[in-house]
N, C-alpha and C positions, 0 to 999 in steps of 0.2 A: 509474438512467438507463442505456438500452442504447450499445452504441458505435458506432452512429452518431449520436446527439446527442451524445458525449461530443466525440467528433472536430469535429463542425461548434463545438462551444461553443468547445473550442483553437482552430479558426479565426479563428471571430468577434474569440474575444477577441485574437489576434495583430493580424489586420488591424485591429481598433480601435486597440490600440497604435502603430501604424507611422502610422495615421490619424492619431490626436493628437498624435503627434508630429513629422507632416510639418508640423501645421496652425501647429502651437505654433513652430517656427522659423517660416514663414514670416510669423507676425504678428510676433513680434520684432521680424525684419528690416525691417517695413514692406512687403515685398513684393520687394525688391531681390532676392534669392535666388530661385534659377529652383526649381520644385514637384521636378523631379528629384533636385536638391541637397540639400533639406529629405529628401526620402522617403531617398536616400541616404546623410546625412549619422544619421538615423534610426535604419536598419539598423544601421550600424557602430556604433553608440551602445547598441542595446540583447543585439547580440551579443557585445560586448565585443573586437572583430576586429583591434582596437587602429590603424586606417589614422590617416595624418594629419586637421586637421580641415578640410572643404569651405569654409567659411567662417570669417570670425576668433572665437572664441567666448570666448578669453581675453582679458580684459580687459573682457568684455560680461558684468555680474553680473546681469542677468535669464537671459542666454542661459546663464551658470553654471547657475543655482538648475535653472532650465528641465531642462538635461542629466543634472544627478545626481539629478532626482525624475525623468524617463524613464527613466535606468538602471536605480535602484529596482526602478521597475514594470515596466519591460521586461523585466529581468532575471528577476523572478520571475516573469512570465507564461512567457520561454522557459524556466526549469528548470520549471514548473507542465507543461508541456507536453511537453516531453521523458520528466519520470518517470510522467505518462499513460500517454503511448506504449509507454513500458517496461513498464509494467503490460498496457497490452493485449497486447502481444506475448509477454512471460511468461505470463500467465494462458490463450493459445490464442485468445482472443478473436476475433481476425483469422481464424485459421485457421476458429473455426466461422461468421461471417460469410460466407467463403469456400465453405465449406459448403453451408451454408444458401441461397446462392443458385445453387448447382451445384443441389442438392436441386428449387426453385423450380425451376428449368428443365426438369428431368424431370417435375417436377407438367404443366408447362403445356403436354407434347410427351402426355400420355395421353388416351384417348377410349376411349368405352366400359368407364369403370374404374367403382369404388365408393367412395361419401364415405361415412367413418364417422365421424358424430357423437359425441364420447366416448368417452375409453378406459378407464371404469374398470371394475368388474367385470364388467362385462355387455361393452361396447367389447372389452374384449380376447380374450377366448374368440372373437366375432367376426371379428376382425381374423386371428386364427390359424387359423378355418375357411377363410375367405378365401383368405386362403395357401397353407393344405395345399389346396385347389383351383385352384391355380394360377390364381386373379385378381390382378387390380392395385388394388389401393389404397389409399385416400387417409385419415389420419387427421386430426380437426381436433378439438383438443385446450387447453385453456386452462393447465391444473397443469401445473407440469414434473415432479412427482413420476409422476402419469400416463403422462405419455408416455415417461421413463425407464424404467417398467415393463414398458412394449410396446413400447421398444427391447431392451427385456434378454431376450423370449421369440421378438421378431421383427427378423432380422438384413436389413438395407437397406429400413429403415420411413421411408415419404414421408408426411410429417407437415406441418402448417399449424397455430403453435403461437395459440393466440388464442380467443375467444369465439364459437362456432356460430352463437348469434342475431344475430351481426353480418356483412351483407350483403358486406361484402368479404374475409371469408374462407373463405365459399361458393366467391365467384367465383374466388378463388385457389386453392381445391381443386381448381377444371375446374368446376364444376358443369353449365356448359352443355353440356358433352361427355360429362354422364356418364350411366352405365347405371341406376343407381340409389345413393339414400342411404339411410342406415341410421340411426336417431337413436335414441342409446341413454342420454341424459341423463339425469339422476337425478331431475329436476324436471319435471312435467307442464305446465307452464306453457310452459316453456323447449323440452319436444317439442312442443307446440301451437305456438308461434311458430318453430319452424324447420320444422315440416311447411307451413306456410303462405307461408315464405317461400322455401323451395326451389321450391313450386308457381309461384311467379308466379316466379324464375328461368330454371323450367323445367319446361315444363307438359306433357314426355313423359315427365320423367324417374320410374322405378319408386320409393318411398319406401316404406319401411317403419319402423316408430315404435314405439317403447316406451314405453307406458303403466304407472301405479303404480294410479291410480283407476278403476275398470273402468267407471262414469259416464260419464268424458270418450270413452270410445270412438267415439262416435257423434259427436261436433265436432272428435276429432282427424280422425276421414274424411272431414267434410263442410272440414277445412280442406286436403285435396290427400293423405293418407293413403293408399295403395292397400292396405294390410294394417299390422291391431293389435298387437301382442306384449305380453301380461301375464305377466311374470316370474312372480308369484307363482300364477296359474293353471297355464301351464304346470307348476309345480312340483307343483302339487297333483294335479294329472294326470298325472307320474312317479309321485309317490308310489303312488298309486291302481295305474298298470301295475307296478311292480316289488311289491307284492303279490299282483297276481291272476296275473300272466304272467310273472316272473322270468327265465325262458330266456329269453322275448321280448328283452328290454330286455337281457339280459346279450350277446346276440347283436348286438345294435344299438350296444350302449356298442364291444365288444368292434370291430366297425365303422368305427366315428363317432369314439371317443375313446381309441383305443387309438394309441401311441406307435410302432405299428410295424406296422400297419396302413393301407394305402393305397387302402383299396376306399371307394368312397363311391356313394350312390345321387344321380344326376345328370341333368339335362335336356339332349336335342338338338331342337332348334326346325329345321322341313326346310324350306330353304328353296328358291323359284323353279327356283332353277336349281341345284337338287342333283341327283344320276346317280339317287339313291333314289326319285327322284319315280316313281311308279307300276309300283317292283318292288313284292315282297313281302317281309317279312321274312326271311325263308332268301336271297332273294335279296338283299338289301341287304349282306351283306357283316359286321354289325354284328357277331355273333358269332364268324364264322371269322376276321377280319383283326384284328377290336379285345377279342376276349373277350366282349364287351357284353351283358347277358342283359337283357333288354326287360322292363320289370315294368309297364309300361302306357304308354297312349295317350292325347292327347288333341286336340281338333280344334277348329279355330278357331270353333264355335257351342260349346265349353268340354263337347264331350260325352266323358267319359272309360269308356274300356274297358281292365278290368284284366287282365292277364296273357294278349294278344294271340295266337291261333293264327301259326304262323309263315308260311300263307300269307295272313295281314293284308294288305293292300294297303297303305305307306304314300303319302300325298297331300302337297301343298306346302301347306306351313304346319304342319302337322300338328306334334305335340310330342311327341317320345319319351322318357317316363321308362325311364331305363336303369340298371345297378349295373354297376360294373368298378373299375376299377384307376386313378384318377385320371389319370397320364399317358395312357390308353390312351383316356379319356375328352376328354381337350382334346383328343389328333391327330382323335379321330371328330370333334369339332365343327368343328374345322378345315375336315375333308375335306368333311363335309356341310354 
């Protein structure tokens, strides 16, 4: 049981207690005793506060029997509820509640971040590219051993601990605000129902999904999908480059997955009202100010040209694949 049911349940059962036993004096009495008397004479009675008594109880043997079986019960409701509390407060409990909804608050202030469905082996290499490129995002996560994982590799991780296929922890992620989700769940069923239902959340939002059955490809895209990911092809298709092209991939790993490496190859999208619109690239600035080396273009009819002469023209909309220095990569997106 989490500690907010634990708390409401010491309530309930408190105020039941003081309830039955205002109830219980005033049937006694017949009524004669005013409702304030009974609820106070109550209190003192099951906290043991030791006041005189409101009404005469001595000598009244129902109003006796009445009193030392609400003490009883009273009394062990309030020590039942006291060494609760003690436990929650020893245990931190409070403090991660506390947490946890500083945490929520931050979830609900981002726009334009990424939901990542699952954090296990696939989720969290994710969530860490994510990062060293300086996005924002959201993990939504069911195991706590999971999410403990990818708190232990990703320091101030904003998580939503709960079941993906269930619509209110989408929407607690941001999903309406967000850039795009990522669904990396272990079960193709379970990515086919959250591809479908992030769609009808969010019918602009980018998705990309993780498939096991290379079958289902074709209904996870026709359920809101914008791009497939097969773990086990991709891999098959490592294998195959680091046989044929070794430097290639040693050069890329070295890159992508090296520990001390901040270069990464990266998209600036130009938009309306960028300065870039209709220089060229030498004059755009991309290289002299941010290092940016342009490794291709593409343009909003998806027509792509690779390794762009420097007096390119670029256009609004237009997408520039670039490679630099991650920091040096956000300020250009920034700027443009």
């Amino acid at each position: 049981m989490d500690i907010k049911k634990r708390l409401y349940l010491l309530l309930v059962m408190i105020v039941l207690v003081v309830w039955a036993g205002s109830t219980g004096y005033y049937i006694i009495y017949g009524g004669e005793a005013s409702i304030i008397d009974c609820v106070y004479m109550t209190v003192i009675s099951i906290t043991g506060v030791g006041y005189g008594e409101v009404f005469k109880v001595s000598g009244n043997v129902p109003a006796q029997l009445f009193t030392m079986l609400l003490i009883l019960f009273g009394m062990g409701v309030i020590l039942y509820s006291l060494s609760t509390l003690t436990v929650i407060l020893i245990e931190g409990e409070l403090s991660g509640i506390l947490r946890k909804n500083k945490m929520l608050k931050m979830i609900h202030k981002l726009e334009n971040h990424y939901i990542v469905c699952g954090g296990g082996e696939t989720g969290r290499p994710v969530l860490m590219e994510l990062f060293e490129n300086g996005e924002k995002a959201v993990l939504v996560e069911m195991n706590d051993s999971a999410i403990e994982g990818c708190k232990a590799v990703l320091k101030n991780l904003l998580y939503i601990q709960g079941d993906a296929t269930d619509d209110e922890h989408l929407i607690a992620a941001g999903i309406e605000k967000a850039a795009g989700v990522i669904i990396c769940l272990p079960v193709d069923k379970d990515n086919l129902y959250v591809t479908m239902t992030a769609r009808m959340l969010n019918p602009t939002v980018r998705i990309v999904s993780r498939i096991v059955n290379q079958e289902l490809q074709a209904k996870i895209k026709k359920a809101g999908a914008d791009r497939v990911v097969s773990p086990d092809a991709i891999g098959a298709l490592r294998m195959a480059s680091i046989m044929i092209r070794p430097t290639v991939v040693d050069f890329l790993d070295s890159m992508l997955r090296s520990g001390s490496s901040r270069y990464r190859i990266h998209q600036i999208t130009i938009s309306k009202d960028s300065h870039a619109v209709g220089k060229t690239i030498a004059e755009s600035g991309l290289k002299d100010k941010f290092g940016l080396l342009i490794l291709g273009t593409k343009t909003q009819n998806n027509e792509i040209d690779l390794n762009p002469h420097p007096t390119f023209v670029i256009k609004e909309g237009m997408t520039l694949i670039v490679m630099g220095m991650t920091e040096d990569i956000t300020r250009a997106k920034n700027t443009y």
